[in-house]
C-alpha positions as CSV (number, residue, x, y, z in Angstrom):
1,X,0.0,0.0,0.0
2,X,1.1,3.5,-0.9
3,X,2.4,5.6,2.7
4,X,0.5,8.3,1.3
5,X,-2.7,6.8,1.2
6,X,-2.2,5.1,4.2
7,X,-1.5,8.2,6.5
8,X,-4.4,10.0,4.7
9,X,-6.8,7.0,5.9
10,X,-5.6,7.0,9.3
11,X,-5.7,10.7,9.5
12,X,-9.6,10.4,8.5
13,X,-9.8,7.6,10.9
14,X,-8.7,10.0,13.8
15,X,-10.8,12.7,12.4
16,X,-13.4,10.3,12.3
17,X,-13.0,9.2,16.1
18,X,-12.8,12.2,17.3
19,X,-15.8,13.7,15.6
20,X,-17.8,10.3,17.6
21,X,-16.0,11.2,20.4
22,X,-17.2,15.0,20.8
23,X,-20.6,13.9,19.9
24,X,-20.8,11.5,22.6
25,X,-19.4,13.9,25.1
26,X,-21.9,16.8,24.0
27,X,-24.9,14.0,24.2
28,X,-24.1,13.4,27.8
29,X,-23.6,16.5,28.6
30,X,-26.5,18.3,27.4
31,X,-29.2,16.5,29.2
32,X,-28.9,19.6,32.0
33,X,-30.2,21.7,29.1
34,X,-33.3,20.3,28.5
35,X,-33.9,19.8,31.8
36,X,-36.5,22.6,32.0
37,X,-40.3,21.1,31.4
38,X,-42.3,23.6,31.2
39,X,-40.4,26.7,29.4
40,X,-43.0,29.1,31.5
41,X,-40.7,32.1,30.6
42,X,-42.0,31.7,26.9
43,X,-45.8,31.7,27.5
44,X,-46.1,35.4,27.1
45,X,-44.5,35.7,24.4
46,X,-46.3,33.0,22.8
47,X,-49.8,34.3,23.8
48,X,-48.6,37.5,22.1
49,X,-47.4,35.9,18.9
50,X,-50.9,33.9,19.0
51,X,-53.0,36.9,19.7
52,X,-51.2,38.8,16.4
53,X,-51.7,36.0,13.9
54,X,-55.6,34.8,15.2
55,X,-56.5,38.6,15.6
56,X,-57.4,41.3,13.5
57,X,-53.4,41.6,12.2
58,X,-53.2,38.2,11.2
59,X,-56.5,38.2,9.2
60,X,-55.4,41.7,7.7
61,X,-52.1,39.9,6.9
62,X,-54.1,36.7,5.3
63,X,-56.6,39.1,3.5
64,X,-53.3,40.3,1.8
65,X,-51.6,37.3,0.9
66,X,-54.6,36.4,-1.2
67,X,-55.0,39.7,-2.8
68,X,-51.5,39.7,-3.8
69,X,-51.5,36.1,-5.0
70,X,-54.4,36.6,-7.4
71,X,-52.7,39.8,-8.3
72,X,-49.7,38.0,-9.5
73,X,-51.7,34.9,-10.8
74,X,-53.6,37.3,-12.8
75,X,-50.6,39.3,-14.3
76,X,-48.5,35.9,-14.7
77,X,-51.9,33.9,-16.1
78,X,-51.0,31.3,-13.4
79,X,-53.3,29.7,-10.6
80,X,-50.1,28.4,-8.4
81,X,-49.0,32.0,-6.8
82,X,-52.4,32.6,-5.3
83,X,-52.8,28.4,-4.5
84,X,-49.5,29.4,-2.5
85,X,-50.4,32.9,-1.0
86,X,-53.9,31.5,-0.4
87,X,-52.1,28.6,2.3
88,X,-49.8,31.0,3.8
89,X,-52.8,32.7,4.7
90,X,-54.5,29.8,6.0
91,X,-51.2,28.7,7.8
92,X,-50.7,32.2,9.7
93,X,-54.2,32.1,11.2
94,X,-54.7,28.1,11.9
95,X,-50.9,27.5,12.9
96,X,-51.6,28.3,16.5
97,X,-54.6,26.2,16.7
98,X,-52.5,23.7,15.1
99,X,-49.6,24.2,17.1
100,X,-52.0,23.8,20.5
101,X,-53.4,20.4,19.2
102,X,-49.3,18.9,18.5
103,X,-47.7,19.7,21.4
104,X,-50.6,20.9,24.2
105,X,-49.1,24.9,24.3
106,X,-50.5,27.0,26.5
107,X,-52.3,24.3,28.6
């Protein structure tokens, strides 16, 4: 076997091990990270966030996705920009609801 090739192979082996090795280090390490359950610090600015998109904002917002998707469907001839404006309208105002039903926020 070439030395060359050799000594490149063992220095991707020891890249290699020590890549495992950091990894396994940071995975025990981080379990005081996510040790927090409840993330209470978060709620208000979640309620906040939730209260903009479900309100009169977010429906102002979706109102204006559509308008500007059939405005560019209508100058490009095309149905797909205001199919795609028309469910980023949708998502902003049922995300929350959405997002409540997944992972039980604001319970």
């Amino acid at each position: 076997m070439n030395p060359e090739i050799a000594l490149r192979e063992k220095r991707i082996l020891n890249w290699g091990l020590a890549a495992v090795g950091v990894l396994l280090l940071w995975a025990l390490l981080s379990g005081n990270a996510l040790a927090a359950p409840t993330g209470d610090e978060f709620n208000d600015l979640y309620d906040l966030v939730k209260q903009w998109s479900t309100g009169s904002l977010g429906k102002t917002i979706a109102v204006t996705f559509l308008l500007v998707g059939l405005g560019v469907g209508i100058i490009r001839g095309s149905i797909i920009a205001a199919v795609g404006s028309i469910a980023a309208g949708v998502s902003l105002v049922m995300l929350p609801t959405i997002i409540e039903g997944l992972f039980g926020a604001g319970a």
